[in-house]
VOGU-3710 file (C-alpha; in Angstrom, 3 decimals, decimal comma):
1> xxxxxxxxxx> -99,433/5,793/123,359  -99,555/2,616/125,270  -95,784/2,001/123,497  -94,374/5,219/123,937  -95,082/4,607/127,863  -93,619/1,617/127,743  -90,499/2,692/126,035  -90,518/6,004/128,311  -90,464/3,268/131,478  -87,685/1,746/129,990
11> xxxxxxxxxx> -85,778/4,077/129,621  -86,294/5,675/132,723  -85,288/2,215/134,663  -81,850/2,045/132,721  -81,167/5,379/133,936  -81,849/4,719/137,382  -79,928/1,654/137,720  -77,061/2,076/140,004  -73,822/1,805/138,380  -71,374/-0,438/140,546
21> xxxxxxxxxx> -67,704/-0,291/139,820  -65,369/-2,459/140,866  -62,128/-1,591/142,224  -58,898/-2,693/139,931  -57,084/-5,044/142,788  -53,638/-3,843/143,014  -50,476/-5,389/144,562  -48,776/-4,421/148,152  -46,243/-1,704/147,533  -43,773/-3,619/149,162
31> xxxxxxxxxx> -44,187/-5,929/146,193  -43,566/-3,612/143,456  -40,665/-2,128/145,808  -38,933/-5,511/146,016  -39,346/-5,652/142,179  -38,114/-2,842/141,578  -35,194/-4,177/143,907  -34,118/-6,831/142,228  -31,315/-7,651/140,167  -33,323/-8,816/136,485
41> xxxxxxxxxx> -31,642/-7,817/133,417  -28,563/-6,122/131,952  -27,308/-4,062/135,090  -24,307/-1,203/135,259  -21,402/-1,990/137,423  -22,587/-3,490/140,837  -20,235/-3,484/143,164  -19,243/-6,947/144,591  -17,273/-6,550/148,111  -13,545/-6,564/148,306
51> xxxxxxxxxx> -13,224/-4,576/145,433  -14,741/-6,850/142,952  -17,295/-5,855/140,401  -19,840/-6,812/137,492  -21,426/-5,709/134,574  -23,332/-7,824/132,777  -27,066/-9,838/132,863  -28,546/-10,975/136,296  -32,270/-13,403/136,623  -33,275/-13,875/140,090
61> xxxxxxxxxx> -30,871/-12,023/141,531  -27,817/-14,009/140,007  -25,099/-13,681/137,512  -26,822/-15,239/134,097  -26,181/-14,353/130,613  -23,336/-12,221/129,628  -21,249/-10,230/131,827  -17,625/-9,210/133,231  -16,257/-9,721/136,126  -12,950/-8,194/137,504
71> xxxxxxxxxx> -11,134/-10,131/140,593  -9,277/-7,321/142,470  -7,409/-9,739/144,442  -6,200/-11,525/141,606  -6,259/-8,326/139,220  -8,274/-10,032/136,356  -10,879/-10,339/134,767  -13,221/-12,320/133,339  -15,665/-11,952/130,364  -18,147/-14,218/128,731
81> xxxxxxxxxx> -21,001/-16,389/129,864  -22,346/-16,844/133,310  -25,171/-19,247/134,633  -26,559/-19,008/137,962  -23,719/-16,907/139,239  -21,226/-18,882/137,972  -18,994/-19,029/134,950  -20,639/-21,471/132,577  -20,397/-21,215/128,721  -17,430/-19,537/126,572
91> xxxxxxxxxx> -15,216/-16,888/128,309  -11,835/-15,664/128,833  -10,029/-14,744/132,001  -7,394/-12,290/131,157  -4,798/-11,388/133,782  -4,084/-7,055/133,915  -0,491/-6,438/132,886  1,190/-3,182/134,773  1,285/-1,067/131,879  -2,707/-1,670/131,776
101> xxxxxxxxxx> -3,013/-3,970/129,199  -4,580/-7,467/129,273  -2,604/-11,127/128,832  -5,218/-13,805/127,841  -4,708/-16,859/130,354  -7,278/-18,802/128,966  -9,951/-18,455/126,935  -12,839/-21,695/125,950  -15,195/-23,557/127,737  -16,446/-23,508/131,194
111> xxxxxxxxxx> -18,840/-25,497/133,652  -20,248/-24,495/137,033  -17,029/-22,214/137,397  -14,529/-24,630/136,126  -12,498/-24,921/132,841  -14,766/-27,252/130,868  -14,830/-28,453/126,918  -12,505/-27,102/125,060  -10,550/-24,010/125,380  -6,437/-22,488/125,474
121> xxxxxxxxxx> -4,567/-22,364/128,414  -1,641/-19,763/128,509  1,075/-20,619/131,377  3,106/-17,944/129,550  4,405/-15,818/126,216  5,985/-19,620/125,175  4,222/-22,266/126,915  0,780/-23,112/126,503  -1,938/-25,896/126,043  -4,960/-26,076/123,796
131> xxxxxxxxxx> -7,331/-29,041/123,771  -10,134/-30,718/125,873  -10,858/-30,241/129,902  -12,560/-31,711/132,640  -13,139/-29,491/135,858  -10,249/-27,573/135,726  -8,100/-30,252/134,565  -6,040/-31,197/130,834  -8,044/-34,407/129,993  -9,050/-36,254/126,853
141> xxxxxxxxxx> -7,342/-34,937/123,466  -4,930/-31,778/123,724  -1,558/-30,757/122,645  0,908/-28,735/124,757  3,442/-26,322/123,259  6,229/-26,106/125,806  9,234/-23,094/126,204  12,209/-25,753/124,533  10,140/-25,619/121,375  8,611/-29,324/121,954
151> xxxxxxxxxx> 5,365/-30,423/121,135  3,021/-33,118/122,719  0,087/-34,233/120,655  -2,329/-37,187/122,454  -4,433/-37,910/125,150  -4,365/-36,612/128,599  -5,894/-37,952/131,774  -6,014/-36,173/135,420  -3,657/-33,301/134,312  -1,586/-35,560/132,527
161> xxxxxxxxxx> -0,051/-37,344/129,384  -1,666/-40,392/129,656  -3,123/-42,915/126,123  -0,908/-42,532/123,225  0,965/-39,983/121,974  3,365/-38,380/120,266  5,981/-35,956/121,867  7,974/-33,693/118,894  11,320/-32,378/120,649  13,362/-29,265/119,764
171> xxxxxxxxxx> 15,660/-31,753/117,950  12,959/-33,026/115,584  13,352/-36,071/117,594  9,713/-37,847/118,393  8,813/-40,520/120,286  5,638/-42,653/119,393  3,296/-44,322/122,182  1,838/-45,202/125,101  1,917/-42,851/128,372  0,630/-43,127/131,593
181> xxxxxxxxxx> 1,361/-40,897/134,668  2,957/-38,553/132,213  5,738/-40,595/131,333  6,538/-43,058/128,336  4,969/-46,370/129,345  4,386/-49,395/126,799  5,316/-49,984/123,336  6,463/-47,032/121,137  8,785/-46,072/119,102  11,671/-43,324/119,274
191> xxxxxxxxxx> 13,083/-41,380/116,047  16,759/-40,429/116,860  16,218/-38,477/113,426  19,175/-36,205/114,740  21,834/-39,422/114,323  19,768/-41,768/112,137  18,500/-44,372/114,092  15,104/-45,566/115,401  14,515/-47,100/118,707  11,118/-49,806/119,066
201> xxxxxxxxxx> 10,625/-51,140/123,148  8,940/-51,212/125,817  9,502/-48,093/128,240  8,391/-48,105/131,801  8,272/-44,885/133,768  10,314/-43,279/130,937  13,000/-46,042/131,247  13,331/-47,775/127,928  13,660/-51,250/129,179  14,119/-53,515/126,285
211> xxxxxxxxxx> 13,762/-52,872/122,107  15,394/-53,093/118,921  17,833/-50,386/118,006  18,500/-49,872/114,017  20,041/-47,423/111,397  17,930/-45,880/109,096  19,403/-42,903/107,543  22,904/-42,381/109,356  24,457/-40,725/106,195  21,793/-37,325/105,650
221> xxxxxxxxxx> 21,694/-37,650/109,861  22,650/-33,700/111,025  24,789/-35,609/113,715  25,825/-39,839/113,067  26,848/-41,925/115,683  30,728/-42,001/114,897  30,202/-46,483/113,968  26,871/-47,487/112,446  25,433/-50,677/114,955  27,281/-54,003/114,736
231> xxxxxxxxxx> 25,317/-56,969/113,224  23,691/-59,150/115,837  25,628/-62,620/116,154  22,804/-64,382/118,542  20,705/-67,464/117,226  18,074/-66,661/117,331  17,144/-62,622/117,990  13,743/-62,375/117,582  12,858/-65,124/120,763  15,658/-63,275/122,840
241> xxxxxxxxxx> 13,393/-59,782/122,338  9,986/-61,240/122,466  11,044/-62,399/125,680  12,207/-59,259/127,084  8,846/-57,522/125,743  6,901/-60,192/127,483  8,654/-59,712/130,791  8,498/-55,734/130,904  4,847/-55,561/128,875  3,567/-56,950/132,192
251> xx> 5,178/-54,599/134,256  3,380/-51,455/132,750
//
């Protein structure tokens, strides 16, 4: 008996222990409003101002991850990567044609909005540019198709042809060489392959200042000079050029 009363008492006392619960703690509403808010993951079209809009990925409120954009000013558009609400990654911008249809202006690398890496410029159906950029600008390796049917193949710098390289002309011509400031500055060399000659000088600012001038292959030549080049009568040739190379050299 004496441990049935003790297990009745027992009992009894867990019963009649109050039972405290405590209450789950819950956020403001205005929190879970402003949450609700916000502009987090893939998102329908939001519309922009002026006309513009996006669909695509937003964190924090901004343009990240994938997403188009069209500019109703400019009537394009732009699809590919975005980081903090600005193009950054691969895209293309694609300019909207009147019939509806979409002409590719560029499509490659970008950086905090700007053409960046490497990527294809189109200027139009003929002309355009493929190769390396720096914030919005041609620079470092590229080659540039132009609407005569030449080619340039070499470095760029600021927008420009500048290191060497080597320009292809309509004619199959080609020059060979240094540029700076887009033009032909320093040694090179120039095939006249259209009359059968070969040009090696010194150009500055696209002038060729001072060289040697020499028939290659005048006969199989699509159009010869009408006399091949008289044999040089000086002394001593080689001091008269190396002269003239050393006097223009330290021009460019």
């Amino acid at each position: 008996r004496s441990n049935e009363y003790k297990s009745y008492l027992s009992c009894n006392d867990f019963i009649s222990m109050p039972i405290t619960k405590i209450p789950r703690a819950r956020e403001p509403l205005w929190r879970e409003w402003d949450e609700k808010a916000q502009k987090k993951g893939l998102r329908h079209t939001v519309f922009c101002g002026y006309g513009d809009t996006y669909t695509g990925h937003w964190d924090n409120n901004l343009k990240n991850g994938k997403g188009t954009y069209y500019y109703a000013k400019a009537n394009a558009v732009y699809d590919g990567e975005w980081k903090d609400d600005k193009r950054h990654g691969y895209g293309t911008y694609s300019l909207i044609e009147d019939d509806g249809g979409q002409f590719k202006q560029y499509g490659g690398g970008w950086k905090k909005d700007k053409r960046h890496g490497y990527g294809t410029f189109y200027y139009d159906e003929s002309t355009h540019y493929e190769g390396e950029w720096y914030e919005n600008k041609r620079n470092g390796w590229g080659r540039m198709y132009y609407k005569d049917g030449g080619v340039y193949e070499g470095r760029w710098d600021n927008d420009m042809r500048d290191g060497v390289g080597t320009m292809r002309y309509a004619n199959n011509n080609r020059f060979e060489g240094s540029w700076e400031r887009d033009m032909k500055n320093g040694q090179g060399v120039h095939y006249y392959l259209d009359r059968g000659q070969i040009y090696r000088g010194v150009w500055v600012d696209d002038i060729a200042k001072c060289g040697e001038l020499e028939d290659t292959s005048r006969e199989s030549a699509p159009r010869p000079t009408e006399y091949p080049i008289p044999k040089i009568e000086l002394t001593d040739p080689a001091f008269v050029v190396q002269q003239a190379y050393e006097t223009f050299t330290a021009e460019v």
